[in-house]
KEKE-3310 file (N, C-alpha, C; in steps of 0.2 Angstrom, whole numbers, plus 5000, padded with zeros to 4 digits):
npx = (5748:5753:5763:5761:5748:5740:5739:5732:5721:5718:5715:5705:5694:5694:5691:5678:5671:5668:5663:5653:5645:5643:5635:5623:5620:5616:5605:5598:5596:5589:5576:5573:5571:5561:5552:5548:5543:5533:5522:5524:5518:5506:5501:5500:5487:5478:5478:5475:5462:5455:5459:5451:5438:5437:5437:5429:5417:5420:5415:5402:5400:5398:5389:5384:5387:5391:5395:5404:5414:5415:5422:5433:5438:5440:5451:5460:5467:5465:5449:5441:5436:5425:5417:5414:5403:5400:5388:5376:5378:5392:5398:5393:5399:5414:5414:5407:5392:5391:5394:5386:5379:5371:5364:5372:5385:5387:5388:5399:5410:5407:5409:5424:5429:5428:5436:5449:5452:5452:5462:5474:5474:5476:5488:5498:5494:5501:5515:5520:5521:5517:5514:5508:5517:5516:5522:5527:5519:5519:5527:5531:5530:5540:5532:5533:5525:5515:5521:5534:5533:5532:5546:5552:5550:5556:5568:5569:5568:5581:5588:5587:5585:5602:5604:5601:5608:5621:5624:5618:5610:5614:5625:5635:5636:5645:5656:5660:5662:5672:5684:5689:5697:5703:5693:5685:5692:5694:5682:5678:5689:5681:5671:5660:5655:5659:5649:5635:5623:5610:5599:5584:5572:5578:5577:5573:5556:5553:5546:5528:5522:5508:5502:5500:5488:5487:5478:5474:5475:5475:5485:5479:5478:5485:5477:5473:5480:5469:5458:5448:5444:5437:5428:5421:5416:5408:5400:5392:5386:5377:5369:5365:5358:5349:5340:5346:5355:5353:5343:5352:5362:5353:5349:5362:5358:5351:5359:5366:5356)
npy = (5729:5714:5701:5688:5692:5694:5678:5674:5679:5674:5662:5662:5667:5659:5647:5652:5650:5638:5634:5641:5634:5622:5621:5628:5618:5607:5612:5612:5599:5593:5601:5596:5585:5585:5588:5579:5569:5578:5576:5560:5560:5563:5556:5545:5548:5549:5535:5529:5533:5524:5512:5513:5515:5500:5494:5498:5490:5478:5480:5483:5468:5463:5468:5474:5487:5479:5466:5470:5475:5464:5455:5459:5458:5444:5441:5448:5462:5481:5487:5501:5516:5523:5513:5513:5506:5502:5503:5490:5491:5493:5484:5472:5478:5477:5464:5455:5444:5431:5412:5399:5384:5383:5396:5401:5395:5402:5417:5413:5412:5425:5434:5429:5432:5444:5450:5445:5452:5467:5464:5463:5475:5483:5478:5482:5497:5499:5494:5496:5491:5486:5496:5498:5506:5519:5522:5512:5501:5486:5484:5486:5497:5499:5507:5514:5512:5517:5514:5517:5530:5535:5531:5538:5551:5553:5551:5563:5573:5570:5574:5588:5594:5592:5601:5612:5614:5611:5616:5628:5645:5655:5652:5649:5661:5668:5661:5663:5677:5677:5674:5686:5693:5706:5716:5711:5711:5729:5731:5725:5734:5747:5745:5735:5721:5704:5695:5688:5683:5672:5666:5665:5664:5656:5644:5625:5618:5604:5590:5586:5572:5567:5578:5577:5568:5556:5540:5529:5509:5494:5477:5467:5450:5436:5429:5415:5413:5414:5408:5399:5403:5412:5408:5401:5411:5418:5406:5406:5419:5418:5412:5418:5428:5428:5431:5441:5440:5436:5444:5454:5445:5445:5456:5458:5449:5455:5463:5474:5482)
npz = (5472:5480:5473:5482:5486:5475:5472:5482:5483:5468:5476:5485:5475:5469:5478:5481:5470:5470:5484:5481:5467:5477:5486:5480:5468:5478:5483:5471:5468:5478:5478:5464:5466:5479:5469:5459:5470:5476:5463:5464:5476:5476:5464:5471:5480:5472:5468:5478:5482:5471:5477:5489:5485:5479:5488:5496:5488:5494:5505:5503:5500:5512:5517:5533:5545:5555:5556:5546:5555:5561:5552:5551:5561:5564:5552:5559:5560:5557:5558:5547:5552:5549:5541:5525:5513:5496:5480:5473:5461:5458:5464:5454:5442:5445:5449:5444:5442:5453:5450:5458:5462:5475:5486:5498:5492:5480:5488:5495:5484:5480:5490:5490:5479:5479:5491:5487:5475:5484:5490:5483:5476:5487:5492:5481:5483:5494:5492:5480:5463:5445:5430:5415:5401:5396:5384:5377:5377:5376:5389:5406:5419:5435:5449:5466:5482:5495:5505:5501:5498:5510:5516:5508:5510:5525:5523:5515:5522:5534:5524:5523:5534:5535:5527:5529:5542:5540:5529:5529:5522:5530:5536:5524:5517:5528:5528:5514:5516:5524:5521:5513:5521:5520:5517:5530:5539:5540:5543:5556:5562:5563:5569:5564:5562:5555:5556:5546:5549:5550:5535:5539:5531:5519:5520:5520:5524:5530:5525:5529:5532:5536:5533:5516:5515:5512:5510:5522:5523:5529:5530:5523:5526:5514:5501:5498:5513:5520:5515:5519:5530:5524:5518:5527:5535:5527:5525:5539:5537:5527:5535:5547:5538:5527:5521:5517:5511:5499:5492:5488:5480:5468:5465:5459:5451:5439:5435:5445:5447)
capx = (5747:5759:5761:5757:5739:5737:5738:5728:5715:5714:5712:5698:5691:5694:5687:5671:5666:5669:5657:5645:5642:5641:5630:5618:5620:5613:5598:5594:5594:5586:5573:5570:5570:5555:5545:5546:5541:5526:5521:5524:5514:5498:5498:5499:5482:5473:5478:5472:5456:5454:5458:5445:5430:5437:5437:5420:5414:5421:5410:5396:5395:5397:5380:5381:5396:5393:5397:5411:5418:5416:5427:5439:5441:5441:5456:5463:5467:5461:5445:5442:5432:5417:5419:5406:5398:5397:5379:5375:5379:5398:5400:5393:5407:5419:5414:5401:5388:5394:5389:5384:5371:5369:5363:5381:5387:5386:5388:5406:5413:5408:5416:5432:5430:5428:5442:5454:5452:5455:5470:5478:5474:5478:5495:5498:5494:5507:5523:5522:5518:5520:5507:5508:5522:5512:5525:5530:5512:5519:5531:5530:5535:5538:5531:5532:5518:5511:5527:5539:5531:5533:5554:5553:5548:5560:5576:5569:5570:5586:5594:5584:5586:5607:5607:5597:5610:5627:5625:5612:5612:5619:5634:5642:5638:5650:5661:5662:5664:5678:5690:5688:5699:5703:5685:5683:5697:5692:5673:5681:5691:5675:5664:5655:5653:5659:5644:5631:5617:5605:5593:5579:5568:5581:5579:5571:5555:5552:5539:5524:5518:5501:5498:5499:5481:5488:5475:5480:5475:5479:5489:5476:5483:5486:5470:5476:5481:5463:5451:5445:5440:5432:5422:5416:5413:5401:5392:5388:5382:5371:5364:5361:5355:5348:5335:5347:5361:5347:5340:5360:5363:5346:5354:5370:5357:5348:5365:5366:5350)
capy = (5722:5709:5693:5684:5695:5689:5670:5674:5685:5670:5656:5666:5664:5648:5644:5655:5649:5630:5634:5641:5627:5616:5628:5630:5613:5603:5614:5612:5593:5595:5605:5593:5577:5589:5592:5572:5567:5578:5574:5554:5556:5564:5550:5539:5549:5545:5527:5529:5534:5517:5506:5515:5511:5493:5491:5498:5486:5472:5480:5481:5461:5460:5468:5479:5486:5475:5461:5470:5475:5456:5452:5463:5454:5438:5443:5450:5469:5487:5489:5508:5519:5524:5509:5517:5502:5503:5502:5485:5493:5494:5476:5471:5481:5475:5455:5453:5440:5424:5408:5393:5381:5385:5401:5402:5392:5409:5420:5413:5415:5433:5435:5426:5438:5454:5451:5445:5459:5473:5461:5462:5484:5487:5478:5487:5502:5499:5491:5496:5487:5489:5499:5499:5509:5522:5524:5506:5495:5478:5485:5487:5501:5499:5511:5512:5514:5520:5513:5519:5538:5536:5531:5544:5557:5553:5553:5570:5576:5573:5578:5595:5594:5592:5607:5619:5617:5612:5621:5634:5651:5661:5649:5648:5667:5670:5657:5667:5684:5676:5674:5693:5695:5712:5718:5709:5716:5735:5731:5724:5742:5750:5744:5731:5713:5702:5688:5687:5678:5666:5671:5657:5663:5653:5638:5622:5616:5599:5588:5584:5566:5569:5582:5573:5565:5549:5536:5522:5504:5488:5473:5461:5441:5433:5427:5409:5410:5412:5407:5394:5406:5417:5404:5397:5415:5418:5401:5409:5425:5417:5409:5423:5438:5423:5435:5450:5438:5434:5451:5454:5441:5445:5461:5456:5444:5459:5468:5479:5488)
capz = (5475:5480:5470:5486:5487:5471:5472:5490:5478:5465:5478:5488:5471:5466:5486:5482:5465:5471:5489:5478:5466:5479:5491:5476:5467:5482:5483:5466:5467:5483:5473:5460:5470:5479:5465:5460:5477:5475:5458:5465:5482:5471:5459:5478:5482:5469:5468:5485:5481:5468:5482:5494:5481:5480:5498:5499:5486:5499:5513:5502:5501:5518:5520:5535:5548:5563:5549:5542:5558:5562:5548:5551:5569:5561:5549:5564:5555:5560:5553:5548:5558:5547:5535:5516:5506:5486:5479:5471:5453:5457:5464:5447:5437:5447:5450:5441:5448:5454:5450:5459:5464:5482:5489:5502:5487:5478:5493:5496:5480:5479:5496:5491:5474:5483:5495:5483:5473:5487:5493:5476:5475:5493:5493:5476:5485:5499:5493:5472:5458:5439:5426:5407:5400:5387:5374:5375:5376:5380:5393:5413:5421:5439:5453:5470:5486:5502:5511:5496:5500:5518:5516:5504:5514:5529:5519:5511:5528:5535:5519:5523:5539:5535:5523:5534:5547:5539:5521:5528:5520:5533:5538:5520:5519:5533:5526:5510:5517:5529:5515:5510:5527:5523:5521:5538:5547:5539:5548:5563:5565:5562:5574:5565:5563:5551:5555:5541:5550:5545:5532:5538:5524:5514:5523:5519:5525:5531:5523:5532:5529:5539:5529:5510:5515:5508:5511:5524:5523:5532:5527:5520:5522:5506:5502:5500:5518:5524:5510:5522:5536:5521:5516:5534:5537:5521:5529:5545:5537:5524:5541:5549:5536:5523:5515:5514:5506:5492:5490:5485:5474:5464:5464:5453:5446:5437:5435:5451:5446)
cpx = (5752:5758:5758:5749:5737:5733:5733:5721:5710:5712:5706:5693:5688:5686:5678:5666:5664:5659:5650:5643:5641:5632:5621:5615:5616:5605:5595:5593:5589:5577:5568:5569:5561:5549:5543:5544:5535:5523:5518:5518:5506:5495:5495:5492:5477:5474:5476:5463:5452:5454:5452:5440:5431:5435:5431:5414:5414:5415:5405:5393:5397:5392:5380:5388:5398:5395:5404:5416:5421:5423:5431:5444:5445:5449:5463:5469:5462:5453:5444:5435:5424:5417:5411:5406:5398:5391:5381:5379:5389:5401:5398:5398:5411:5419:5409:5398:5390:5388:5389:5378:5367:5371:5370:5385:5391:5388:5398:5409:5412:5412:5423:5434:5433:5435:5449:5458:5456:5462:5476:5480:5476:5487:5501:5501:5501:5514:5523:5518:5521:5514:5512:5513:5517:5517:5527:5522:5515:5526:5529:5534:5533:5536:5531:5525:5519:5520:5533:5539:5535:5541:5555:5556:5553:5567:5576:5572:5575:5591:5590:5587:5599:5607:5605:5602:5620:5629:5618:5616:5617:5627:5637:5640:5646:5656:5664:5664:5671:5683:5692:5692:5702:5698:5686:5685:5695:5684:5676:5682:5685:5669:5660:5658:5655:5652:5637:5624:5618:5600:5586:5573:5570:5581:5573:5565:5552:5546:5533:5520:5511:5500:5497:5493:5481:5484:5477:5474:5477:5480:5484:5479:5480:5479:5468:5478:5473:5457:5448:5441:5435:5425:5417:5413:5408:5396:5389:5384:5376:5365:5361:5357:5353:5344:5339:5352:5357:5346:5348:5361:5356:5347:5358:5366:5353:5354:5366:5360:5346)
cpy = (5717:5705:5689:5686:5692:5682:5668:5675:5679:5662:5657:5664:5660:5644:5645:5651:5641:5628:5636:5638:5622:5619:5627:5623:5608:5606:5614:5603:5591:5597:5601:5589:5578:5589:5583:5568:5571:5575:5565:5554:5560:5556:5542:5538:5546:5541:5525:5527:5527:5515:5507:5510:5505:5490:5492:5492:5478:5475:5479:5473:5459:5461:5474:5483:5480:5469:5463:5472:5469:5451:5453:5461:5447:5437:5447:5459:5476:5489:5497:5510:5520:5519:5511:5508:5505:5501:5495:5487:5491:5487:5473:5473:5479:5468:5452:5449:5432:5418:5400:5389:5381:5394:5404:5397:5402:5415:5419:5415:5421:5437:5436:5432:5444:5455:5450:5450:5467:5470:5463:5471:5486:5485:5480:5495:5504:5496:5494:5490:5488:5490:5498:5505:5513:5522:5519:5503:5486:5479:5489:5492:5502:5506:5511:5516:5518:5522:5517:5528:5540:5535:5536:5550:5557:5553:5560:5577:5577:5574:5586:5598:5594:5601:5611:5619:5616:5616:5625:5642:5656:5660:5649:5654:5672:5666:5662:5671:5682:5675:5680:5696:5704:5718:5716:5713:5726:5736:5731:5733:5746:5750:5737:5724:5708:5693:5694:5687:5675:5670:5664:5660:5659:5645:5634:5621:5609:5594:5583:5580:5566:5574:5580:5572:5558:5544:5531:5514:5498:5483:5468:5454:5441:5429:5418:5405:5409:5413:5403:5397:5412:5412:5400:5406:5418:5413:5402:5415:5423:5412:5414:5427:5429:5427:5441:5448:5438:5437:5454:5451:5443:5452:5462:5453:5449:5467:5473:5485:5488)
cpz = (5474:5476:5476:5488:5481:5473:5479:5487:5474:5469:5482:5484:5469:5473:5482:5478:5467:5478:5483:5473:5471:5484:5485:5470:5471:5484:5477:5464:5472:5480:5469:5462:5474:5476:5461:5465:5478:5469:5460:5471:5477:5469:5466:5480:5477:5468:5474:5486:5477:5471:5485:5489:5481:5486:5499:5495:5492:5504:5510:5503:5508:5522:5526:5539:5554:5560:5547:5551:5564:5557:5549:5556:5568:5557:5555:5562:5557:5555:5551:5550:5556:5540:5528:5513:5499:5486:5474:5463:5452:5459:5457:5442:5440:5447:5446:5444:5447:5453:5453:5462:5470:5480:5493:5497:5484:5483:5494:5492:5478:5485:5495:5486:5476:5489:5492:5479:5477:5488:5489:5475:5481:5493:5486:5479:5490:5497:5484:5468:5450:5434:5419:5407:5394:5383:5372:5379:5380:5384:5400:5416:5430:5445:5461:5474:5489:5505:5509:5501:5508:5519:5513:5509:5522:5527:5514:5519:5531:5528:5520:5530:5540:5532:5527:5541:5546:5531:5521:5526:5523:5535:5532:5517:5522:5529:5521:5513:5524:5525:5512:5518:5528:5524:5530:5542:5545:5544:5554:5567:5567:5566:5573:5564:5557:5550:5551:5545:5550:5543:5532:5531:5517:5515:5521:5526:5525:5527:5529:5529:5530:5532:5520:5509:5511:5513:5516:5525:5527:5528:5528:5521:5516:5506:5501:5506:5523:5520:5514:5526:5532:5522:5522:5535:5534:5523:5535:5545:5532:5533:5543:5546:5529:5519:5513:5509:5499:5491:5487:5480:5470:5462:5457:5449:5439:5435:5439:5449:5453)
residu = (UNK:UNK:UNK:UNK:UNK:UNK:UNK:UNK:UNK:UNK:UNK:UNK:UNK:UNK:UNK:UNK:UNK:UNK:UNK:UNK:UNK:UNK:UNK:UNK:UNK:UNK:UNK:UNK:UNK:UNK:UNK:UNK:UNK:UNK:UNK:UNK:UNK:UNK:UNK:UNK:UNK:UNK:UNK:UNK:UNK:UNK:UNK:UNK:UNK:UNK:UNK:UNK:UNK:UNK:UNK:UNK:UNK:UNK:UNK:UNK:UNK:UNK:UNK:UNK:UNK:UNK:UNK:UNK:UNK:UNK:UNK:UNK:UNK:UNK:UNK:UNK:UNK:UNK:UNK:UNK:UNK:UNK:UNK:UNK:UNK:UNK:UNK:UNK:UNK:UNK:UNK:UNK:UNK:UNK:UNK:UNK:UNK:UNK:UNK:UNK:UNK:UNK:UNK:UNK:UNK:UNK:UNK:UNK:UNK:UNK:UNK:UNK:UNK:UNK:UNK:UNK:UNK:UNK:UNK:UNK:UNK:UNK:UNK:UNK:UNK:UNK:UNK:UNK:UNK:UNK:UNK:UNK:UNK:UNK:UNK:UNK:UNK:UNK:UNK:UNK:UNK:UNK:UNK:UNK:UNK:UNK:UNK:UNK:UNK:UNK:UNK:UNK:UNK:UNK:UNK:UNK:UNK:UNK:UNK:UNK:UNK:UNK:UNK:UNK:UNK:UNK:UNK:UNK:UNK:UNK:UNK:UNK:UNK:UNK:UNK:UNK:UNK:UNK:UNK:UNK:UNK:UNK:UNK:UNK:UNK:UNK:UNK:UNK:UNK:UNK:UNK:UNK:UNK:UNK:UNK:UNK:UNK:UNK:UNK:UNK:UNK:UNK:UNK:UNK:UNK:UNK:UNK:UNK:UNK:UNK:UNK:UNK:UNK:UNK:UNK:UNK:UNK:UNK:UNK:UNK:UNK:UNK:UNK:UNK:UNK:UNK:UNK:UNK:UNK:UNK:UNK:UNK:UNK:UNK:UNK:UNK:UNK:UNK:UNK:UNK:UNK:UNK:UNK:UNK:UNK:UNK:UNK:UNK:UNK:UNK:UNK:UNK:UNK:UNK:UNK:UNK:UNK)
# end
């Protein structure tokens, strides 16, 4: 073998080992980035699952749906389809029973309670927040949401969507075996083919947001921007439903038994 087959021999090498740390390198962050991305959209569902009960806690004191689906109008926000209620027991753990000297005195302020509450956990839910740090106690570690997931998941994509079609299996196969020109050219003579393929059983797939089952929620206003429309909207309801508001409140007054 020549000196120049040599230095041909050890740059083929040099090529190969290089393609294939990058080749296998980007699927292995790839990979991990993956396995943090499920791990995160889990923790997403069941933080998901808290808000729900919160949220049902607010339907609860709205009393029925044709009321909740009234609020919801009101608040100008999609209501959900089959809106659940909580049982009186869990408005109590969460709000405990309110106190004032009117009937819709009382009636409002568990309103404004109940709504502030979900406002606080749904928009948590959706944009992040920051939880208790376990190994460090009086330190905040932040996480992100709904929305977070949702970017996630589209930047997971065209990064998959890039390797499966510029660093797919079969194309830096060929690549490899194209360097090997005197193999090639010996197949060639012979009949066959110096293309590899593609090995799609090597190929990434896509992640499916729908399929996650993550929770969805609508953007609550800030509860300061329509405390006033709670509280006329609490005065209309104790109008109308006056015995069911009461039967309620007597409810929490008895600890939601």
């Amino acid at each position: 073998m020549s000196h120049i087959e040599n230095m041909a021999n050890e740059l083929a090498t040099e090529v190969i080992s290089e393609a294939a740390e990058t080749f296998f390198g980007q699927r292995k962050t790839l990979e991990e980035e993956m396995e943090r991305f499920t791990i995160r959209a889990r923790q997403v569902v069941e933080l998901g699952e808290q808000v729900a009960r919160i949220q049902n806690v607010l339907h609860a004191v709205l009393l029925d749906t044709p009321t909740i689906q009234e609020f919801y109008g009101l608040l100008n926000i999609p209501c959900p389809d089959k809106p659940e209620a909580a049982p009186a027991r869990d408005i109590f753990q969460l709000l405990g029973k309110p106190s004032a000297w009117s009937l819709r005195g009382r009636y409002s302020k568990l309103l404004v309670s109940a709504y502030t509450r979900t406002h606080a956990e749904v928009d948590a839910y959706l944009h992040g927040g920051y939880r208790d740090d376990p190994a460090h106690p009086k330190r905040k570690i932040a996480y992100g949401g709904y929305l977070k997931i949702q970017d996630w998941a589209e930047k997971l994509n065209k990064t998959i969507a890039k390797l499966n079609t510029e660093q797919s299996p079969g194309e830096v196969l060929q690549f490899v075996k194209g360097l090997d020109a005197t193999t090639c050219a010996m197949e060639k003579a012979a009949g066959a083919s110096c293309d590899t393929g593609r090995d799609r059983g090597m190929l990434y797939t896509c992640v499916d947001f729908s399929a996650l089952d993550l929770p969805a929620f609508p953007e609550y206003p800030p509860p300061a921007r329509v405390q006033k429309d709670l509280q006329q909207f609490a005065k209309q309801v104790c109008s109308r439903r006056e015995s069911t508001v009461r039967e309620l409140l007597q409810e929490l007054e008895q600890g939601g038994q």
